[in-house]
C-alpha beads as a LAMMPS data file, in Angstrom:
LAMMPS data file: protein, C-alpha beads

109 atoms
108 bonds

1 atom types
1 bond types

-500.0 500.0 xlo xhi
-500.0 500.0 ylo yhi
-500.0 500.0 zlo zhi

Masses

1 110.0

Atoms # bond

1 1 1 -264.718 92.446 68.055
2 1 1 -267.683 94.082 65.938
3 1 1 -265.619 97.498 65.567
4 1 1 -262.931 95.163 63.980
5 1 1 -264.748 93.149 61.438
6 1 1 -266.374 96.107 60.372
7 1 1 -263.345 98.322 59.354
8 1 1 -264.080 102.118 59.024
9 1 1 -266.917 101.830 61.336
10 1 1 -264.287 102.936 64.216
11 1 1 -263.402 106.095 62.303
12 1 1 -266.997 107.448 61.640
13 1 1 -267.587 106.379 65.343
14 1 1 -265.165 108.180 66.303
15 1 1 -266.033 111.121 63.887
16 1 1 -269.334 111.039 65.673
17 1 1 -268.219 111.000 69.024
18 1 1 -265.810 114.199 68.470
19 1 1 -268.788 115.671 66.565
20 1 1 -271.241 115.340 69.198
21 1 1 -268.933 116.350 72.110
22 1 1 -267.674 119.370 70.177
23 1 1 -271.560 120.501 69.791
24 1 1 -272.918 120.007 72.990
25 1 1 -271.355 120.840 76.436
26 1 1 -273.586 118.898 78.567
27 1 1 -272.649 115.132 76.994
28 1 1 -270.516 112.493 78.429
29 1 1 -269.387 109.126 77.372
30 1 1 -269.257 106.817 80.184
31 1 1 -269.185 103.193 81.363
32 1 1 -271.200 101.108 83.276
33 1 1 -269.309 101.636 86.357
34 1 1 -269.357 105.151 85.809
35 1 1 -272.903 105.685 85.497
36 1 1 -273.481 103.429 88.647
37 1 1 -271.403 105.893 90.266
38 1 1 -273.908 108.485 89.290
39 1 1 -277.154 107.022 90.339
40 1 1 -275.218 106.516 93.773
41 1 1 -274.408 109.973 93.513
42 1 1 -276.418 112.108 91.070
43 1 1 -274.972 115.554 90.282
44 1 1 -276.318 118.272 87.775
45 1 1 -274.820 118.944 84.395
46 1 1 -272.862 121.911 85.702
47 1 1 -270.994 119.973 88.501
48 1 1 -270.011 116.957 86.435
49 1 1 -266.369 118.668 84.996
50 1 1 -265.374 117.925 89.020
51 1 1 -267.235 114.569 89.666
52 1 1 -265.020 113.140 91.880
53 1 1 -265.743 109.499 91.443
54 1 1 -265.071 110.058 87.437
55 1 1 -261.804 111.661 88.289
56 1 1 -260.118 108.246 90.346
57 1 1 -258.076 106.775 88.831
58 1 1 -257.307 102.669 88.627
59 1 1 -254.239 101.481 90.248
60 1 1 -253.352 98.317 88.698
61 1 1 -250.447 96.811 90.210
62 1 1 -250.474 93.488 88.355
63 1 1 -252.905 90.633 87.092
64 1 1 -254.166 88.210 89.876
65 1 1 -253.546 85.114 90.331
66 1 1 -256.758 82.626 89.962
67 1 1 -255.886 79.702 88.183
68 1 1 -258.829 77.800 88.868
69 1 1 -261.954 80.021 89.206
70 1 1 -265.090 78.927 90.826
71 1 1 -268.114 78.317 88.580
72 1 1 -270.902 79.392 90.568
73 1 1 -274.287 78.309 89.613
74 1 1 -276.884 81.141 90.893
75 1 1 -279.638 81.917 90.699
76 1 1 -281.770 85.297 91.406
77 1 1 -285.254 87.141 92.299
78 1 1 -285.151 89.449 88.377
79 1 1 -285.288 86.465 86.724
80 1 1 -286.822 83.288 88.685
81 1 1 -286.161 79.815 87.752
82 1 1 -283.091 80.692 85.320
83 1 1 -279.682 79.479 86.460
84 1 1 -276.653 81.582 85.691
85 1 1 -272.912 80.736 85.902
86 1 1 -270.690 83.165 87.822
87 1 1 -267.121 82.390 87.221
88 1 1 -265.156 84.017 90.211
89 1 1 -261.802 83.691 92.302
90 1 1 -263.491 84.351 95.082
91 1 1 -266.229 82.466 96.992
92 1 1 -269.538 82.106 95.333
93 1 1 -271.768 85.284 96.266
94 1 1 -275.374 83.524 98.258
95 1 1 -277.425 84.894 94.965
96 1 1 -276.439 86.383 91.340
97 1 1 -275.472 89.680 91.842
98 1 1 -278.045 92.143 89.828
99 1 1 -278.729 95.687 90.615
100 1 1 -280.929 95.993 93.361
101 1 1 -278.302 93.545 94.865
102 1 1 -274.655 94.068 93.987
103 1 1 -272.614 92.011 96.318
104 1 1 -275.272 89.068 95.600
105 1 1 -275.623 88.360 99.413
106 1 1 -279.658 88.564 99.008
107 1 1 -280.221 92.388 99.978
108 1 1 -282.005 94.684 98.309
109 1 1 -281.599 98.859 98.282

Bonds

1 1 1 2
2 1 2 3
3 1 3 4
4 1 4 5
5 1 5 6
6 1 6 7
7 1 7 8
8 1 8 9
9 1 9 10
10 1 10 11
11 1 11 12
12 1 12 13
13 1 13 14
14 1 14 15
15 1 15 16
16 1 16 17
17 1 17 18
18 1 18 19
19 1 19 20
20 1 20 21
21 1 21 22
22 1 22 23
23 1 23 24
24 1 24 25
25 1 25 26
26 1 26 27
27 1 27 28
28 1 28 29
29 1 29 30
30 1 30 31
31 1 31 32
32 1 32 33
33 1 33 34
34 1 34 35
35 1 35 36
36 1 36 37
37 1 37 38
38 1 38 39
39 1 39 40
40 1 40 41
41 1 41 42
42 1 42 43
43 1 43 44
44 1 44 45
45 1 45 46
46 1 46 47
47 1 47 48
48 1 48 49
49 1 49 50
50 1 50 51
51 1 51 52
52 1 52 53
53 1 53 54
54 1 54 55
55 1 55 56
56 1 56 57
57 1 57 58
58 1 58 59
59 1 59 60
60 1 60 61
61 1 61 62
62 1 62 63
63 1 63 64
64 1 64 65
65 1 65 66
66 1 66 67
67 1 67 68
68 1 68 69
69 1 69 70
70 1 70 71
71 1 71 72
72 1 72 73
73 1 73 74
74 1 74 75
75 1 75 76
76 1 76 77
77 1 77 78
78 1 78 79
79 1 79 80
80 1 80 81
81 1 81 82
82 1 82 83
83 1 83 84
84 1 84 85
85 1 85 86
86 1 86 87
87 1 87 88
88 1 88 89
89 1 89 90
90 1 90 91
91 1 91 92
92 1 92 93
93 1 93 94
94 1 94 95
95 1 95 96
96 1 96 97
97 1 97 98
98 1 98 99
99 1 99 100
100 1 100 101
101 1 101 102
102 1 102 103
103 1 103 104
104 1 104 105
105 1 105 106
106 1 106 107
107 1 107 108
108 1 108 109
């Protein structure tokens, strides 16, 4: 939504991001899920062109169906005595999930 109420910004942005990718070889643009995928599995600069986990590819077969989501109110250790909604289609986790506990069932790594 900000890259379309500020119109041109996605051109320089993009400008930059060629820019920067065309001057250095060791620079990646990634998501979230990506770089989680990383810290799982760190690799060096020089084996990141075959990264397996960055080369899967999403099979999506069609939206699903969850007309009524739950609205899970959770809570969790990172930040105590905060309650946060979790809107999901599937049962509500035990905690929010956070990093140190994905799946939200309590565990830490």
């Amino acid at each position: 939504a900000w890259l379309i109420s500020n119109k041109g910004f996605d051109d320089v942005l993009s400008e930059w991001m060629s820019f920067i990718l065309t001057t250095f070889s060791d620079v990646y643009f990634v998501t979230e899920i990506q770089v989680i995928q990383w810290m799982q599995n760190p690799t060096n600069t020089q084996s990141l062109r075959d990264f397996a986990e960055w080369k899967q590819k999403c099979q999506v077969k069609e939206q699903p169906y969850c007309s009524l989501p739950n609205p899970c109110p959770l809570t969790t250790r990172e930040l105590p005595g905060e309650t946060l909604r979790l809107h999901t289609c599937m049962p509500c986790p035990k905690m929010y999930p956070w990093i140190l506990d994905p799946t939200g069932d309590g565990f830490s790594f």
